[in-house]
C-alpha positions in Angstrom: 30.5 -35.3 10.9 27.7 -34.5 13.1 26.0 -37.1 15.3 22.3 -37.6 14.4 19.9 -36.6 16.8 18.2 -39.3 18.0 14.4 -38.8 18.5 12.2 -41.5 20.0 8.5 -42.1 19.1 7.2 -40.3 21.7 9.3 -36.9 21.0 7.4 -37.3 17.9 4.1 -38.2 18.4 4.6 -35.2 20.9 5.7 -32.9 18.3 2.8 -33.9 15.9 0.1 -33.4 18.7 1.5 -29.8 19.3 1.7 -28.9 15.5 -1.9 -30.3 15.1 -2.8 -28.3 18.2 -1.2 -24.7 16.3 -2.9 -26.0 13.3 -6.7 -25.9 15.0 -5.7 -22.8 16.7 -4.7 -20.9 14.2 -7.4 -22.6 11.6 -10.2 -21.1 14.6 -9.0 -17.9 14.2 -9.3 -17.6 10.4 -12.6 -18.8 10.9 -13.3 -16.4 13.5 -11.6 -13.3 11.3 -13.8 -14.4 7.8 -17.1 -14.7 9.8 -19.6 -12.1 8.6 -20.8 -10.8 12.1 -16.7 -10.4 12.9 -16.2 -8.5 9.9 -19.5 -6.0 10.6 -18.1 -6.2 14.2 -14.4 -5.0 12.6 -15.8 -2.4 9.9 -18.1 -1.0 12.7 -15.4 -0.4 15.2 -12.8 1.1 12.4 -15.5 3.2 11.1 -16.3 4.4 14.7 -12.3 4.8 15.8 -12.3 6.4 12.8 -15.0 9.2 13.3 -13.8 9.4 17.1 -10.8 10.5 15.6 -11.9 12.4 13.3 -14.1 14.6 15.4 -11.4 15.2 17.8 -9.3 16.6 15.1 -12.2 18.9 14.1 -12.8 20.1 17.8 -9.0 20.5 18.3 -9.5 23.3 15.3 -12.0 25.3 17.5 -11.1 24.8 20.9 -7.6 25.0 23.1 -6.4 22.5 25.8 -8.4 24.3 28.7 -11.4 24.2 26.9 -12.2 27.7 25.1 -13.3 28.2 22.0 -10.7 30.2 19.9 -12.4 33.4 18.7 -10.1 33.6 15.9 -11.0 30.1 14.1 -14.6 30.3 14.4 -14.2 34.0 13.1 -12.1 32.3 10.1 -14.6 29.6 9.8 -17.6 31.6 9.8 -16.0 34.1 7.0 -15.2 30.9 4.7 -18.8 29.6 5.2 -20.2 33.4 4.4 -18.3 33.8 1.2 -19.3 30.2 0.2 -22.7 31.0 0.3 -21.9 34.7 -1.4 -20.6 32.9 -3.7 -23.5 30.5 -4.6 -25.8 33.3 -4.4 -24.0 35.7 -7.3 -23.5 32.1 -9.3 -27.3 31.3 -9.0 -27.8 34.9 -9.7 -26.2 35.5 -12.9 -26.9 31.9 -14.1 -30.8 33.0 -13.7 -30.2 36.3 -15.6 -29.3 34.5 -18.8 
């Protein structure tokens, strides 16, 4: 059998006072994480890290790593935006005809 371990008041009392102290601490930070300005403050800065990346995806599409603008997307872009609008235009068109 295996001998007890012996614990004396204070190695309690000791133990209770750092549980308690864990307890407060991680009670604060709940508190902290569920108060409304902390959740603006959190949406704000996702929403921004989100854009951030975002954008940088965007101008990865148009521009290399030294810094040029690649003919060849914009080119590609600026077809897709013309045959968007081409393509609204003959819609409109022959919607109004009827």
């Amino acid at each position: 059998m295996a001998d007890p371990i012996v614990r004396t008041r204070e190695d309690i009392e000791a133990e209770i006072a750092a549980a308690r102290q864990r307890l407060a601490e991680n009670v604060e930070g709940l508190i902290n994480q569920v108060h409304p300005k902390a959740i603006v403050a959190n949406t704000v800065a996702d929403a921004r890290a989100f854009a951030e990346g975002t954008f940088e995806q965007a101008r990865a599409q148009v521009v290399d790593e030294r810094g040029d603008l690649r003919t060849e997307r914009v080119a590609l872009l600026a077809a897709a935006a013309g045959g968007a609008v081409t393509f609204i235009l003959i819609v409109r068109s022959i919607l109004k005809g009827r």
